[in-house]
mmCIF file of the N, C-alpha and C atoms, coordinates in Angstrom:
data_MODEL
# 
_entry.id   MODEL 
# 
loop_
_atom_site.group_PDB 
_atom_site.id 
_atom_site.type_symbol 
_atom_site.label_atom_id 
_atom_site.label_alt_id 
_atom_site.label_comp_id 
_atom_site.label_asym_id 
_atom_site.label_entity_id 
_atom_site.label_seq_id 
_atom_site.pdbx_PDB_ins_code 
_atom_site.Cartn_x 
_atom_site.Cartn_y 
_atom_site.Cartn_z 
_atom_site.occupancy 
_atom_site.B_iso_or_equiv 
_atom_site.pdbx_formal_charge 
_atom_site.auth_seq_id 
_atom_site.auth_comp_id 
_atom_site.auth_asym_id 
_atom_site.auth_atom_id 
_atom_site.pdbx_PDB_model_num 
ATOM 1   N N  . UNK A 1 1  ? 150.740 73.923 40.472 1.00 0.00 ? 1  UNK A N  1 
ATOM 2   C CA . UNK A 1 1  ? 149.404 74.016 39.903 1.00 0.00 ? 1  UNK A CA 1 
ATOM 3   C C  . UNK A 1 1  ? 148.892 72.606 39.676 1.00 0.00 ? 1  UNK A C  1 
ATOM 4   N N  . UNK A 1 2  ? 147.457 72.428 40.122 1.00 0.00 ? 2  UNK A N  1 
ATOM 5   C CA . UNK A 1 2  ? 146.962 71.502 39.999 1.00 0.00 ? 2  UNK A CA 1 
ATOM 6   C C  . UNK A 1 2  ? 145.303 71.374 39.770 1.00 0.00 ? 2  UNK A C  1 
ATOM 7   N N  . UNK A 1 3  ? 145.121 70.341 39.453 1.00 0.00 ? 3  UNK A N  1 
ATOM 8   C CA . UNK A 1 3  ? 143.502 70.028 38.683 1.00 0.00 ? 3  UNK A CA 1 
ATOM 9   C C  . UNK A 1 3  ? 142.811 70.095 40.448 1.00 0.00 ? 3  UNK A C  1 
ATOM 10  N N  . UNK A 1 4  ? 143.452 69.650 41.547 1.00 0.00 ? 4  UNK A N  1 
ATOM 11  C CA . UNK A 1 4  ? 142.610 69.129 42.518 1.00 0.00 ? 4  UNK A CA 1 
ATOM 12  C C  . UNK A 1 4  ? 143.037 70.802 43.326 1.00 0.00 ? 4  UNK A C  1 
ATOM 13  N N  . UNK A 1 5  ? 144.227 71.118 43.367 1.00 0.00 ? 5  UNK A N  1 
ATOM 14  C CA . UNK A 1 5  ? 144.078 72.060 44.363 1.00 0.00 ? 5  UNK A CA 1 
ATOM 15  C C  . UNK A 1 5  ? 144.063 73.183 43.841 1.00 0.00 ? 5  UNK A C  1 
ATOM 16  N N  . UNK A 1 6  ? 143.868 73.669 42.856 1.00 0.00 ? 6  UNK A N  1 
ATOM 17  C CA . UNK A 1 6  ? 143.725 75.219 41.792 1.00 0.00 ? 6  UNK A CA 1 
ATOM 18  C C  . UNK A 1 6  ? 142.396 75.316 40.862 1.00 0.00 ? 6  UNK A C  1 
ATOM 19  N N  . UNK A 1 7  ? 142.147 73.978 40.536 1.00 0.00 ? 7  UNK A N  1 
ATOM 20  C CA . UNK A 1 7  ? 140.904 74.069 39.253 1.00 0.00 ? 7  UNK A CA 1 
ATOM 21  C C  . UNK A 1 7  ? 139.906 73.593 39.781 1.00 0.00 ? 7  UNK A C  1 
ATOM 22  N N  . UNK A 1 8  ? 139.348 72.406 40.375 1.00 0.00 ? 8  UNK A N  1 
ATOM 23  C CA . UNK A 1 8  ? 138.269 72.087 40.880 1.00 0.00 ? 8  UNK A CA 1 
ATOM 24  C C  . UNK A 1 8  ? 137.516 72.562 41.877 1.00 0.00 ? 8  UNK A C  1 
ATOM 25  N N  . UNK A 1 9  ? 138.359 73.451 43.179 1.00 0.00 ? 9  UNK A N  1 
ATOM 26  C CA . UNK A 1 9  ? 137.936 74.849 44.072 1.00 0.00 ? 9  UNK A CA 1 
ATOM 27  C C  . UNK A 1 9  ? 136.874 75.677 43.007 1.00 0.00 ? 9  UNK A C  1 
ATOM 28  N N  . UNK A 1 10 ? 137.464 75.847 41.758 1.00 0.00 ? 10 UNK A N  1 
ATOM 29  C CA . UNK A 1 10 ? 136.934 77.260 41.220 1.00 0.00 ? 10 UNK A CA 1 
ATOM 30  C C  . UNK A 1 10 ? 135.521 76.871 40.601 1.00 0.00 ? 10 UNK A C  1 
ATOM 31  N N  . UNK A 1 11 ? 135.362 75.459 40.609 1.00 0.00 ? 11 UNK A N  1 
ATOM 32  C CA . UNK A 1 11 ? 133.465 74.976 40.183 1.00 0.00 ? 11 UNK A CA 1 
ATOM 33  C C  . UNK A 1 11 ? 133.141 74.757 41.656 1.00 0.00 ? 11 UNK A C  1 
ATOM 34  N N  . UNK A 1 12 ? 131.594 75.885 41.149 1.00 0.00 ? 12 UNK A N  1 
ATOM 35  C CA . UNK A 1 12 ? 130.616 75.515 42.771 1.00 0.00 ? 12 UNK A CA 1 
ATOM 36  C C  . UNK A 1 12 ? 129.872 74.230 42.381 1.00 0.00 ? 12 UNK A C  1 
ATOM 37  N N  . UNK A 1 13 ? 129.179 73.885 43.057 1.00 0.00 ? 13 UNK A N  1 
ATOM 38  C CA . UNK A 1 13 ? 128.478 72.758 43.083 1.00 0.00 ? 13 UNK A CA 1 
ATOM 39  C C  . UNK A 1 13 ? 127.457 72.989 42.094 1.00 0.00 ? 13 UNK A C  1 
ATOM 40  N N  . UNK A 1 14 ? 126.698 74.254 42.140 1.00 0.00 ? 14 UNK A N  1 
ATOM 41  C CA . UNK A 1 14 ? 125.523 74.687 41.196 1.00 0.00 ? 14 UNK A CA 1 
ATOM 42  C C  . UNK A 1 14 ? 126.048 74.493 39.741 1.00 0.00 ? 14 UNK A C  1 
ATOM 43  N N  . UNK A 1 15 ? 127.556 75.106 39.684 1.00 0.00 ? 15 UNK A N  1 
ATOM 44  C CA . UNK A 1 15 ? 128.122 74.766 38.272 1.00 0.00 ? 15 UNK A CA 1 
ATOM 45  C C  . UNK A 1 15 ? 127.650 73.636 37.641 1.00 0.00 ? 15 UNK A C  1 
ATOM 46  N N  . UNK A 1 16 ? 128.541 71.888 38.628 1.00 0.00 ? 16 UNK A N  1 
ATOM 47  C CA . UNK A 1 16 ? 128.757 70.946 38.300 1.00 0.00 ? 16 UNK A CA 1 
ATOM 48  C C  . UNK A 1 16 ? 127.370 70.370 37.922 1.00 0.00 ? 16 UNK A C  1 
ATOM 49  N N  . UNK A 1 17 ? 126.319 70.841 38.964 1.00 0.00 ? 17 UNK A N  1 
ATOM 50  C CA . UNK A 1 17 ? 125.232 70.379 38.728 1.00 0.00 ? 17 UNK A CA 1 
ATOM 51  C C  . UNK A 1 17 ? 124.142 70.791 37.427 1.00 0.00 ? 17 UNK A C  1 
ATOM 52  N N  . UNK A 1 18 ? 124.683 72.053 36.696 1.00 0.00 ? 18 UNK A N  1 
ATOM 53  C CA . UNK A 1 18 ? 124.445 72.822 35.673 1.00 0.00 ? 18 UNK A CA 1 
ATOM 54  C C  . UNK A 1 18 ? 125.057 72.398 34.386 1.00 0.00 ? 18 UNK A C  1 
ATOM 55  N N  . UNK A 1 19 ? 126.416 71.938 34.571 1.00 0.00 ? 19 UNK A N  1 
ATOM 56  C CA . UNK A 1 19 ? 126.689 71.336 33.409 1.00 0.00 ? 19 UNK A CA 1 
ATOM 57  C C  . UNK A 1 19 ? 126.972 69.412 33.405 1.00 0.00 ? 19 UNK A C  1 
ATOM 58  N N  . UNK A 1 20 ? 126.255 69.128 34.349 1.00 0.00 ? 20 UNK A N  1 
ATOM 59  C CA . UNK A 1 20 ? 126.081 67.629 34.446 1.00 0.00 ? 20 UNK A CA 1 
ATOM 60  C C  . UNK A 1 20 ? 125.661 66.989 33.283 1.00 0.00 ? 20 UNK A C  1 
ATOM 61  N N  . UNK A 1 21 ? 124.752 67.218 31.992 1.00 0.00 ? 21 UNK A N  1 
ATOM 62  C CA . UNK A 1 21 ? 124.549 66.777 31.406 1.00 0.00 ? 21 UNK A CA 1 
ATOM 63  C C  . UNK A 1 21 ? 125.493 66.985 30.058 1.00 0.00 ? 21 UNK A C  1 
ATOM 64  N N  . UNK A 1 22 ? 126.296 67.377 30.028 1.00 0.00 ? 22 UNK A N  1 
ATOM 65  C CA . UNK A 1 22 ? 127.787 67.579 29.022 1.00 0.00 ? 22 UNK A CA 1 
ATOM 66  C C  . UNK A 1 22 ? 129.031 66.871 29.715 1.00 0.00 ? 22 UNK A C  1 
ATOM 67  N N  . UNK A 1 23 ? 129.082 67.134 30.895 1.00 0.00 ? 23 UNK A N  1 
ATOM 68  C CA . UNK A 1 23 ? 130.315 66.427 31.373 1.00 0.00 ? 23 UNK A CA 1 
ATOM 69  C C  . UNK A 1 23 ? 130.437 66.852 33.006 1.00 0.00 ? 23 UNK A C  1 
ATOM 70  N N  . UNK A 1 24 ? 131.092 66.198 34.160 1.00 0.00 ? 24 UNK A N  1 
ATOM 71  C CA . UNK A 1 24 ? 131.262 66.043 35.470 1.00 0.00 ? 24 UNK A CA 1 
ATOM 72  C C  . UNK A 1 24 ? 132.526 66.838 35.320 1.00 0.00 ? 24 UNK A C  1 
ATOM 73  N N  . UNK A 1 25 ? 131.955 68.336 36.150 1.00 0.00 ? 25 UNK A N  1 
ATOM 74  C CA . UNK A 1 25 ? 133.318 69.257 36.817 1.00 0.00 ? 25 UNK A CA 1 
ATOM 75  C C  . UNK A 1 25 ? 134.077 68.316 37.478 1.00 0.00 ? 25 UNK A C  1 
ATOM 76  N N  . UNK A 1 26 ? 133.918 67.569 38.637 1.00 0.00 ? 26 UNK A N  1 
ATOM 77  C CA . UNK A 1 26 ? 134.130 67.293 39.307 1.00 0.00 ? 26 UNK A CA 1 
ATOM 78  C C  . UNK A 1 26 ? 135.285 66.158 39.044 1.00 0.00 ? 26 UNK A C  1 
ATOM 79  N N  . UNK A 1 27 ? 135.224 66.045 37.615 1.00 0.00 ? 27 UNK A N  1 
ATOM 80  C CA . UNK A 1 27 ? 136.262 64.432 37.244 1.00 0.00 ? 27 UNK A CA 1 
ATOM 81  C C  . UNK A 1 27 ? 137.471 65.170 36.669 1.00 0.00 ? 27 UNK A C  1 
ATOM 82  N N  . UNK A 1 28 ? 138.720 64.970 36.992 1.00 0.00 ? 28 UNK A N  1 
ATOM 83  C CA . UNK A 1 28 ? 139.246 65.349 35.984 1.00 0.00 ? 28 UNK A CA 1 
ATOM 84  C C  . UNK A 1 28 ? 139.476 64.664 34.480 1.00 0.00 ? 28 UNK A C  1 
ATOM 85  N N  . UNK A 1 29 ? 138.959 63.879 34.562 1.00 0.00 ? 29 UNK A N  1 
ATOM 86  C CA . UNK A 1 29 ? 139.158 63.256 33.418 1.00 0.00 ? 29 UNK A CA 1 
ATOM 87  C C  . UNK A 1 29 ? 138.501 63.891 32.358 1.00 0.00 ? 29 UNK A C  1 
ATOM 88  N N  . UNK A 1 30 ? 136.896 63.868 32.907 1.00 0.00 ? 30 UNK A N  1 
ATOM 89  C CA . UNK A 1 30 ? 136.212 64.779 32.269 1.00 0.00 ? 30 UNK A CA 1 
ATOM 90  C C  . UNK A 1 30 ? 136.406 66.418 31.424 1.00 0.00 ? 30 UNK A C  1 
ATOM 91  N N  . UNK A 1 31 ? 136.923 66.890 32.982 1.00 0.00 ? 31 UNK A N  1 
ATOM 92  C CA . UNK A 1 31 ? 137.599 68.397 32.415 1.00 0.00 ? 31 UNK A CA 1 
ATOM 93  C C  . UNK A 1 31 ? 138.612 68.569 32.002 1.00 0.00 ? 31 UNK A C  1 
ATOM 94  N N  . UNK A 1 32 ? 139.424 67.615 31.771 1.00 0.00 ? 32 UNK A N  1 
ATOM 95  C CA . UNK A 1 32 ? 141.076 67.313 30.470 1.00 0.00 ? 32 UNK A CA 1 
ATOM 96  C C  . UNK A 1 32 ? 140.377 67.438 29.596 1.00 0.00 ? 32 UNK A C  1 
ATOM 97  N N  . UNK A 1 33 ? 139.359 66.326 29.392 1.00 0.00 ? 33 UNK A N  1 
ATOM 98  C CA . UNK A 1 33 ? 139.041 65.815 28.147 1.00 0.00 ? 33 UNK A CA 1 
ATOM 99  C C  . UNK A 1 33 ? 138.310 67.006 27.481 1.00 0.00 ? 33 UNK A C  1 
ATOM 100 N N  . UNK A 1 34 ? 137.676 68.246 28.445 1.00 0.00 ? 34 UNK A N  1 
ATOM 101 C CA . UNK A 1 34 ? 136.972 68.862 27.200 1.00 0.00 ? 34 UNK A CA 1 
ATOM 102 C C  . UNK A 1 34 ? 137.413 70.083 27.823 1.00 0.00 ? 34 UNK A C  1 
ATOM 103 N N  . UNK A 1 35 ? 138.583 70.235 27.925 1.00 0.00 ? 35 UNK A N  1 
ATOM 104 C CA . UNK A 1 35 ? 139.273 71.753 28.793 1.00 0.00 ? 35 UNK A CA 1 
ATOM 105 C C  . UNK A 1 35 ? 139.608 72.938 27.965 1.00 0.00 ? 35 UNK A C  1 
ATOM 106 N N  . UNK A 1 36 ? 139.628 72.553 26.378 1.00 0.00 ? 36 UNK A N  1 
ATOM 107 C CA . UNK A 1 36 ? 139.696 73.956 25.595 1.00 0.00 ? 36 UNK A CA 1 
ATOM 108 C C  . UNK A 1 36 ? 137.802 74.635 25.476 1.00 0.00 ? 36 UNK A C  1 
ATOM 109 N N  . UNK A 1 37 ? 137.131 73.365 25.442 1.00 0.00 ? 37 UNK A N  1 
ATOM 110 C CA . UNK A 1 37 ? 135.794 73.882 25.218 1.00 0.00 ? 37 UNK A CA 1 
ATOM 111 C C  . UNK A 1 37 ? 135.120 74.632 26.344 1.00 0.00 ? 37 UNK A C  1 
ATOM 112 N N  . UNK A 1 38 ? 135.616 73.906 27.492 1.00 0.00 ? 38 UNK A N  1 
ATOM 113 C CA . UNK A 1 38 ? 135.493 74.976 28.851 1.00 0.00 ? 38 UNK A CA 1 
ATOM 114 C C  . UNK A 1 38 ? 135.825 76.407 29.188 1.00 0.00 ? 38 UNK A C  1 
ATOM 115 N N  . UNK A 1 39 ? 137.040 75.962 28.807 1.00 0.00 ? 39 UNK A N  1 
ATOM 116 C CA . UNK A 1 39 ? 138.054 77.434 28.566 1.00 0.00 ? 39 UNK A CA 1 
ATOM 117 C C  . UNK A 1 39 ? 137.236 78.472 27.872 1.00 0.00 ? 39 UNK A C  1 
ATOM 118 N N  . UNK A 1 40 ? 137.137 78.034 26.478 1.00 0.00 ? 40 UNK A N  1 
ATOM 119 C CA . UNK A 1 40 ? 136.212 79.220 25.535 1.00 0.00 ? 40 UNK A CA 1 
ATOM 120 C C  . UNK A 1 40 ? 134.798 79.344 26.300 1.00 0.00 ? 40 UNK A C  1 
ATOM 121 N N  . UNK A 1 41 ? 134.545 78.771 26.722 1.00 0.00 ? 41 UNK A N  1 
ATOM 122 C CA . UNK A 1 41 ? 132.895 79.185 27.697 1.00 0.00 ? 41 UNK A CA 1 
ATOM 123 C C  . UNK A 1 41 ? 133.473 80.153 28.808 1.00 0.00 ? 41 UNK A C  1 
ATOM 124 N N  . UNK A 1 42 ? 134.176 79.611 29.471 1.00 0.00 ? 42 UNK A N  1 
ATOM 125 C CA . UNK A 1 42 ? 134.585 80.820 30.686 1.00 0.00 ? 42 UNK A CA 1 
ATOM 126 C C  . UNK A 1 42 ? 135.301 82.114 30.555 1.00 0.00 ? 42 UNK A C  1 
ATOM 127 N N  . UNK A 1 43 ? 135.750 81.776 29.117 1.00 0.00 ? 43 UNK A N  1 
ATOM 128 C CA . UNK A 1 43 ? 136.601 83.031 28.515 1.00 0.00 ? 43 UNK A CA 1 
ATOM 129 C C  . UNK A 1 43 ? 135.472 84.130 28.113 1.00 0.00 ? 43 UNK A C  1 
ATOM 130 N N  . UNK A 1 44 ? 134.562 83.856 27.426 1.00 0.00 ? 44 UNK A N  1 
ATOM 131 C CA . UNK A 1 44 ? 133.620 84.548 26.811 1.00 0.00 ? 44 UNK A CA 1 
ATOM 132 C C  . UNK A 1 44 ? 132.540 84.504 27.747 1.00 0.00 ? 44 UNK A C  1 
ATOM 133 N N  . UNK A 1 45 ? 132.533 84.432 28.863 1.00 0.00 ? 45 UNK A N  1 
ATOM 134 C CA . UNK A 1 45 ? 131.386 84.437 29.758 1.00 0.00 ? 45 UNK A CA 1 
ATOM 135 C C  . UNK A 1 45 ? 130.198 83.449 29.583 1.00 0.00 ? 45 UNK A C  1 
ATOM 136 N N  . UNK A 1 46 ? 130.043 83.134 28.895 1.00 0.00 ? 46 UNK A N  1 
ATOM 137 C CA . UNK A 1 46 ? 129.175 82.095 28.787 1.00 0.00 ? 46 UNK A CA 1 
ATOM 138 C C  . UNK A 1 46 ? 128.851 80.976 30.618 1.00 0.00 ? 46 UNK A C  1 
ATOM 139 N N  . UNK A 1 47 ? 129.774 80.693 30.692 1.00 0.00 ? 47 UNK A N  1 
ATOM 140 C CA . UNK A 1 47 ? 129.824 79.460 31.667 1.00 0.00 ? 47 UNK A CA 1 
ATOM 141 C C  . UNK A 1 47 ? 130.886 80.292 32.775 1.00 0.00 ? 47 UNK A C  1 
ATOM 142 N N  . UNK A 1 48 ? 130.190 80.544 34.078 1.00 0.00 ? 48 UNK A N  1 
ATOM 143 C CA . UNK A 1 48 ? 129.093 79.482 34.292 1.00 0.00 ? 48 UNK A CA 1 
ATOM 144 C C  . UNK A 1 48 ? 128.181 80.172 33.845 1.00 0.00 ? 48 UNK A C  1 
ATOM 145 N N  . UNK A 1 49 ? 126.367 79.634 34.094 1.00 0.00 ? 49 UNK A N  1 
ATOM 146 C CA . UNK A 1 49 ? 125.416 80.707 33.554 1.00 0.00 ? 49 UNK A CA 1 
ATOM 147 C C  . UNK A 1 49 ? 125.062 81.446 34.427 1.00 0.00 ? 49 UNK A C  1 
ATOM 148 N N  . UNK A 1 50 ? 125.498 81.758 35.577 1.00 0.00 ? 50 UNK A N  1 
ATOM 149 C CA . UNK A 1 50 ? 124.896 82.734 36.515 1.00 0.00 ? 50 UNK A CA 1 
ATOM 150 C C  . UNK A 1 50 ? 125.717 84.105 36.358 1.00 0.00 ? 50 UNK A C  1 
ATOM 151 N N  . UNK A 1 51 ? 126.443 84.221 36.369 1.00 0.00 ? 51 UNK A N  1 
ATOM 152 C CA . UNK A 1 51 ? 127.823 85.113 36.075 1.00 0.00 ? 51 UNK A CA 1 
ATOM 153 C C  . UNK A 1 51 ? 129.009 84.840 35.802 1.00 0.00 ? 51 UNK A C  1 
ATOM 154 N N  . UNK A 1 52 ? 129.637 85.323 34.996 1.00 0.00 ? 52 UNK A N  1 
ATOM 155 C CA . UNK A 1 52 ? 131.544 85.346 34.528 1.00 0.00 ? 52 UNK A CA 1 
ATOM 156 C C  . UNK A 1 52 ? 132.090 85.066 35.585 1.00 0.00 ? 52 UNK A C  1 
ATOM 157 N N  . UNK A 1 53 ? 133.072 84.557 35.483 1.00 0.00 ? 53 UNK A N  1 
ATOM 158 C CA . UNK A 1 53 ? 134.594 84.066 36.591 1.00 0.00 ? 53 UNK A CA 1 
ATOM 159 C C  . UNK A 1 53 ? 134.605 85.368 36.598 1.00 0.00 ? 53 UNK A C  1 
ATOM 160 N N  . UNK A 1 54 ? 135.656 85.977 37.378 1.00 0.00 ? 54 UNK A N  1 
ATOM 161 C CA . UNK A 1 54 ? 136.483 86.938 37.619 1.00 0.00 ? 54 UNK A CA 1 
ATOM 162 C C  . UNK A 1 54 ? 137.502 86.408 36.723 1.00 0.00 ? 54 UNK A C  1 
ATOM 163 N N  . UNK A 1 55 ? 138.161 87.347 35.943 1.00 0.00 ? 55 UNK A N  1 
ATOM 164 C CA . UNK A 1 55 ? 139.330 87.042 35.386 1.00 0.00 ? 55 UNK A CA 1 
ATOM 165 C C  . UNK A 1 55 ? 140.214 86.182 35.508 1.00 0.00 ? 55 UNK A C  1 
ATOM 166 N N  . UNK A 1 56 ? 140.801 86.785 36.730 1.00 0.00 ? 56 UNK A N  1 
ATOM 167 C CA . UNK A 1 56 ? 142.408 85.793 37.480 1.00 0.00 ? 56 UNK A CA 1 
ATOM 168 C C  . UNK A 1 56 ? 141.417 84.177 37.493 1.00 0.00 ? 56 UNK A C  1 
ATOM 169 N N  . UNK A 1 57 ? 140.013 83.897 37.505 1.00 0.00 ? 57 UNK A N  1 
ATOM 170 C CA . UNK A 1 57 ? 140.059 82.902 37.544 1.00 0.00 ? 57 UNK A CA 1 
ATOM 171 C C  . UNK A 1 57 ? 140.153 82.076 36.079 1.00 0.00 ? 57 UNK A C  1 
ATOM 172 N N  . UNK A 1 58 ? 139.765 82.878 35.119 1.00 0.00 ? 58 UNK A N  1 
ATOM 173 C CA . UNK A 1 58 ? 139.689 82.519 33.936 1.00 0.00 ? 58 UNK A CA 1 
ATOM 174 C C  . UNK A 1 58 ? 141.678 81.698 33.476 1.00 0.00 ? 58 UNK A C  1 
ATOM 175 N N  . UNK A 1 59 ? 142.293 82.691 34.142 1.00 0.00 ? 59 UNK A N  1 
ATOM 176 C CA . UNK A 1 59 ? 143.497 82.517 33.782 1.00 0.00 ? 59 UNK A CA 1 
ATOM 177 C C  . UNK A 1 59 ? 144.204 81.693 34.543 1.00 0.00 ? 59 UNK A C  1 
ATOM 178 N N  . UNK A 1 60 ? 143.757 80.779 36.073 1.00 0.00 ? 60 UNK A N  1 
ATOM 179 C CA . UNK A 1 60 ? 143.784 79.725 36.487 1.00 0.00 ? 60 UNK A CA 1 
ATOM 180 C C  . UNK A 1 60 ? 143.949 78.956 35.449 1.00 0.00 ? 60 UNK A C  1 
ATOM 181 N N  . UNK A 1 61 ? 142.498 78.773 35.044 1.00 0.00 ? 61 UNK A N  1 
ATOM 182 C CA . UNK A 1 61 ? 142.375 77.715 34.402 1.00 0.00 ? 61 UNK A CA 1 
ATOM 183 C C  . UNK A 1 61 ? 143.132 77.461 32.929 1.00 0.00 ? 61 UNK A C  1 
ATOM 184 N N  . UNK A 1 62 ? 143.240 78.993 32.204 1.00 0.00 ? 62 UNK A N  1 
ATOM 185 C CA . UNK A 1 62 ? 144.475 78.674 31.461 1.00 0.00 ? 62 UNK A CA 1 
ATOM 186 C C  . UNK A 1 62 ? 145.748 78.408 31.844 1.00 0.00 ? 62 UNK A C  1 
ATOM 187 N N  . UNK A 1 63 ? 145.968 78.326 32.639 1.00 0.00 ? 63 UNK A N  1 
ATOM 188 C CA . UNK A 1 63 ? 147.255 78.573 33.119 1.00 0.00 ? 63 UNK A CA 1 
ATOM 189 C C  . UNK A 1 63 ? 147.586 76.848 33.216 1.00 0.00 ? 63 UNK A C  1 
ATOM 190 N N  . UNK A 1 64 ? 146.202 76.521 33.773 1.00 0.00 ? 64 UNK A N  1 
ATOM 191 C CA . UNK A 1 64 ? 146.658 74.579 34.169 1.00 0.00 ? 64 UNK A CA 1 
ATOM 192 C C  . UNK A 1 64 ? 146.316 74.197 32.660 1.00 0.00 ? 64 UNK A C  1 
ATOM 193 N N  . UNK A 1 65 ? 145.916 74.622 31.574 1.00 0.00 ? 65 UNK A N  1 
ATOM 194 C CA . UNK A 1 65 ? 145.723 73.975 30.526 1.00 0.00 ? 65 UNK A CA 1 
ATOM 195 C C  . UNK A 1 65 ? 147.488 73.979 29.937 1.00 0.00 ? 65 UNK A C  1 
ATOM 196 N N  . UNK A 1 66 ? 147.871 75.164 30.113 1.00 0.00 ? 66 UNK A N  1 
ATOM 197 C CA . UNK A 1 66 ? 149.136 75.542 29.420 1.00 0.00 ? 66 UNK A CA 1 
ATOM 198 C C  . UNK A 1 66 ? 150.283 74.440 30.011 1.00 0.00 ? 66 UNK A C  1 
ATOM 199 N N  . UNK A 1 67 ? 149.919 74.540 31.569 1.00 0.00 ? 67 UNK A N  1 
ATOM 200 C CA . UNK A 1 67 ? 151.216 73.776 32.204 1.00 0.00 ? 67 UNK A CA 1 
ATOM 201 C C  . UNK A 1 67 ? 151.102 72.171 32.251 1.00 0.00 ? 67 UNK A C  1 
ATOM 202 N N  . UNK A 1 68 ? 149.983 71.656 31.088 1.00 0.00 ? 68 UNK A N  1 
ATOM 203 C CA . UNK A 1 68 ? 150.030 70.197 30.369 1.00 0.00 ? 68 UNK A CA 1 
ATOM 204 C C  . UNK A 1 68 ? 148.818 69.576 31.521 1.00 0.00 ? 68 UNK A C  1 
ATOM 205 N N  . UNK A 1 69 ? 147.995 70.586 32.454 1.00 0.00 ? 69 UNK A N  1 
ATOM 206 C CA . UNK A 1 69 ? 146.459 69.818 32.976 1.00 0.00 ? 69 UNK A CA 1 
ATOM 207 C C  . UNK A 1 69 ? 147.184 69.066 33.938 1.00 0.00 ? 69 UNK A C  1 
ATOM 208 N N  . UNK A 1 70 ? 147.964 69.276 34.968 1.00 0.00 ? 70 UNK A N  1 
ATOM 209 C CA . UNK A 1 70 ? 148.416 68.314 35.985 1.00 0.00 ? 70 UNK A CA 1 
ATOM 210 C C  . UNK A 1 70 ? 147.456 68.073 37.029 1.00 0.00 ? 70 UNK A C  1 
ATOM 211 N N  . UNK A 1 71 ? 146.931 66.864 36.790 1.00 0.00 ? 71 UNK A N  1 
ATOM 212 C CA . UNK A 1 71 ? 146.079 66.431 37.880 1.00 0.00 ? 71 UNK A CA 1 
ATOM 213 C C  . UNK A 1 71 ? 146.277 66.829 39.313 1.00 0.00 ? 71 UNK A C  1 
# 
């Protein structure tokens, strides 16, 4: 599991470009740095704003938070 080949696939471009003014999908630095606040947006549907992840993707992304965010 990884930030480049598991987590950054799962933001479209419309995302990154949607939440550009909070922080760059696209960095991981960025999405370490604010990856529980992400989490609770994608958990609760919130983010992205067009529609909910699908689940299994929600749990991607927990899954790389849990296994310590490996770039």
């Amino acid at each position: 599991m990884s930030f480049e080949s598991d987590v950054r696939p799962l933001f479209r471009p419309d995302d990154a470009e949607a939440m550009s003014w909070a922080f760059d999908l696209a960095s991981y630095e960025d999405v370490k740095d604010n990856a529980e606040a992400i989490y609770e947006r994608l958990a609760d549907g919130s983010m992205p704003c067009d529609e909910p992840w699908p689940d299994e993707h929600v749990q991607v992304f927990r899954d790389w938070i849990d296994a310590g965010m490996p770039r």
